[in-house]
C-alpha positions in Angstrom: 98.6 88.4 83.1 98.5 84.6 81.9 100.4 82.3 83.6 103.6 81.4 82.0 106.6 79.4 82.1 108.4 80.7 85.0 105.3 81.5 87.3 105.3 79.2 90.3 108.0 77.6 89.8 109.6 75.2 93.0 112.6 76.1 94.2 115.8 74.6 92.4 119.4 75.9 91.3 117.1 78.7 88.4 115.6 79.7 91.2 117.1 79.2 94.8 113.2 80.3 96.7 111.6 79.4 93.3 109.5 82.5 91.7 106.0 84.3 92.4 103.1 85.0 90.4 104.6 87.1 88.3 107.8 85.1 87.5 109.9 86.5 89.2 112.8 85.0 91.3 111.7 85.2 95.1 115.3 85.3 96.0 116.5 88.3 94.5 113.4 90.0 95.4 114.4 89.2 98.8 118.4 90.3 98.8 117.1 93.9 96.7 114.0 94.3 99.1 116.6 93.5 102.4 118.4 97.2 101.1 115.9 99.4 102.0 114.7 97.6 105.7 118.3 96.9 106.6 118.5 101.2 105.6 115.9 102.2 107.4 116.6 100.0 110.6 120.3 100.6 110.5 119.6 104.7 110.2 116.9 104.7 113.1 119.1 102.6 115.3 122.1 105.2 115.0 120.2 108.0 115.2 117.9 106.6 118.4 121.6 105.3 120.3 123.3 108.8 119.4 120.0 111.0 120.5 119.2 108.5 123.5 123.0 108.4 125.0 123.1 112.1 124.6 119.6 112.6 126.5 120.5 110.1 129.2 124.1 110.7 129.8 122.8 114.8 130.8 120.2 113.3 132.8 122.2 111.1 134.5 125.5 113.5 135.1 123.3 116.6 136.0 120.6 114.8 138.9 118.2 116.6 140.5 115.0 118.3 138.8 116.7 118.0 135.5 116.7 114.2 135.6 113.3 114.1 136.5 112.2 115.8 134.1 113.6 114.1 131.5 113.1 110.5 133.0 109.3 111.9 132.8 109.1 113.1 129.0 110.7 109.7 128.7 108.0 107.5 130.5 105.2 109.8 128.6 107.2 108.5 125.5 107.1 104.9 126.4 103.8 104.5 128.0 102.2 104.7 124.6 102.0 101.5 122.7 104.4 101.8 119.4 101.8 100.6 116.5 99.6 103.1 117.7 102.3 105.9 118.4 103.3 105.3 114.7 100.3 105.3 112.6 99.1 108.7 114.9 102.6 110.0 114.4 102.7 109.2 110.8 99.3 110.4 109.9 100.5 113.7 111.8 103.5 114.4 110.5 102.6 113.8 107.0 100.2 116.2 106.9 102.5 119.2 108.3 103.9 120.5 104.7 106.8 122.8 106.4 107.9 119.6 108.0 108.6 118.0 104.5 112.1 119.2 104.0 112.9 117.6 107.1 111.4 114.4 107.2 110.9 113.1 103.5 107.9 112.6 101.9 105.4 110.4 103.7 106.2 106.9 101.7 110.2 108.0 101.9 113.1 106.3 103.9 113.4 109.5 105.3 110.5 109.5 106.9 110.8 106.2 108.1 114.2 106.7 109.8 112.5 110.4 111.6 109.7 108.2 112.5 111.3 105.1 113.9 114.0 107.3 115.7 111.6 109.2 117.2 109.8 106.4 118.9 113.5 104.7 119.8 115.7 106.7 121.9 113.8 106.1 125.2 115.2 103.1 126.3 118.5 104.0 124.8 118.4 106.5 127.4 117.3 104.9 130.1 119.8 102.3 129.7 122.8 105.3 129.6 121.2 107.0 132.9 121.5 104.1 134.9 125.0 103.2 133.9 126.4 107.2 134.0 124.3 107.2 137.8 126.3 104.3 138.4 129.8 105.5 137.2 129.6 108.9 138.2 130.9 108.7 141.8 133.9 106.7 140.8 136.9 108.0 141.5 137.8 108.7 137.6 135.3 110.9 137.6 136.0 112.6 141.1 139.5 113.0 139.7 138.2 114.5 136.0 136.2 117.2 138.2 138.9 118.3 140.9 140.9 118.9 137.3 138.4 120.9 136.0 136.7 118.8 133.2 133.9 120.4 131.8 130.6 118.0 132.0 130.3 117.6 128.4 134.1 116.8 128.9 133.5 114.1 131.4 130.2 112.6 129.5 132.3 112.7 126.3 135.7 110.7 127.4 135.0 109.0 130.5 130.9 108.3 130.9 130.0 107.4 127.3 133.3 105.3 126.8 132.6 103.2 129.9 129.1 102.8 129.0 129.3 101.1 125.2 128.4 97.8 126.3 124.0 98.6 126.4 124.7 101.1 124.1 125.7 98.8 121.4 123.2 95.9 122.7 120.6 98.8 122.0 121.9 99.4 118.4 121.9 96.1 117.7 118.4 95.8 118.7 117.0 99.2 117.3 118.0 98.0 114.1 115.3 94.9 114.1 112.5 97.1 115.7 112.0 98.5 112.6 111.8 95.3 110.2 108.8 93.8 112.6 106.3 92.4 110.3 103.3 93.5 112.3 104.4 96.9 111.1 103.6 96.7 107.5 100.4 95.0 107.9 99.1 98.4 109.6 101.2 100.2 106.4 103.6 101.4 108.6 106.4 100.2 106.0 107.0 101.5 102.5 104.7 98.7 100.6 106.5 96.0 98.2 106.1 96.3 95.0 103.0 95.0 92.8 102.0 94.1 89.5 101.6 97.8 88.1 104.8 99.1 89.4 107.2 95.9 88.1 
């Protein structure tokens, strides 16, 4: 490609970011690239908060062998380090074809929102544990059990409504993890575009 007219070109009121090497506005690039991170981010964040409450409000409510088995599975999760978790995870999953209708295809959003929730819900649940532990020998919930409340009862209208404060500091959160730009210089990320596909 020669360079043209529009190639380069500073930024100004054509072009707020000014334009690449191909001529193309930098700013729009940005606003229609933003779609598919803020997806992907968004998705993996819901899906970490829903999976993580769930896991840690169980944990939390039941106590005893059950929590530490879970709070274990959880610290296996977290002790790896999550560049590394993702590329072995991604290069594993990909290659498991019956796993394809679940997941996406390996350069999907799909795939990216399995992948990133996967690797998200630990400290989502760590967060709920500690705040159900806490709650659970309040009166409320003294007073939902000598009434006969059922424990998903209990975790569903009195532990997880009293516990939305970390839970939505962890959504907010989960939703940046994903948009890191360490991430796609391994290729973690779905690649931009280049000069053959434009």
């Amino acid at each position: 490609i020669g360079k043209g007219r529009n190639q380069f070109l500073r930024p100004g009121k054509l072009a707020w970011f000014g334009t690449d090497d191909i001529g193309h506005d930098v700013y729009s690039r940005i606003i229609y690239g933003c779609r598919v991170s803020l997806l992907i981010g968004t998705a993996s964040a819901v899906v970490s908060v829903v999976v993580g409450a769930t896991i840690g409000a169980v944990a939390g409510l039941r106590g005893s062998l059950f929590d530490d088995l879970v709070m274990r599975v959880t610290d296996i999760f977290l002790a790896f380090p999550i560049i590394v978790a993702l590329l072995v995870m991604r290069n594993v999953i990909g290659k498991v074809s019956w796993l394809e209708p679940i997941t996406g295809g390996l350069g999907s959003v799909k795939f990216f929102v399995v992948l990133f929730s996967l690797f998200g819900w630990m400290g989502v649940a760590r967060l709920v544990r500690a705040q159900v532990l806490s709650l659970k020998e309040r009166e409320f919930i003294e007073a939902a059990r000598a009434l006969g409340a059922s424990d998903s009862r209990i975790i569903l209208r009195h532990l997880l409504p009293n516990s939305i404060g970390p839970m939505l500091v962890s959504l907010s959160l989960g939703v940046v993890a994903p948009l890191l730009p360490r991430l796609r210089e391994v290729n973690v990320l779905p690649a931009p575009p280049t000069r053959d596909k434009v």
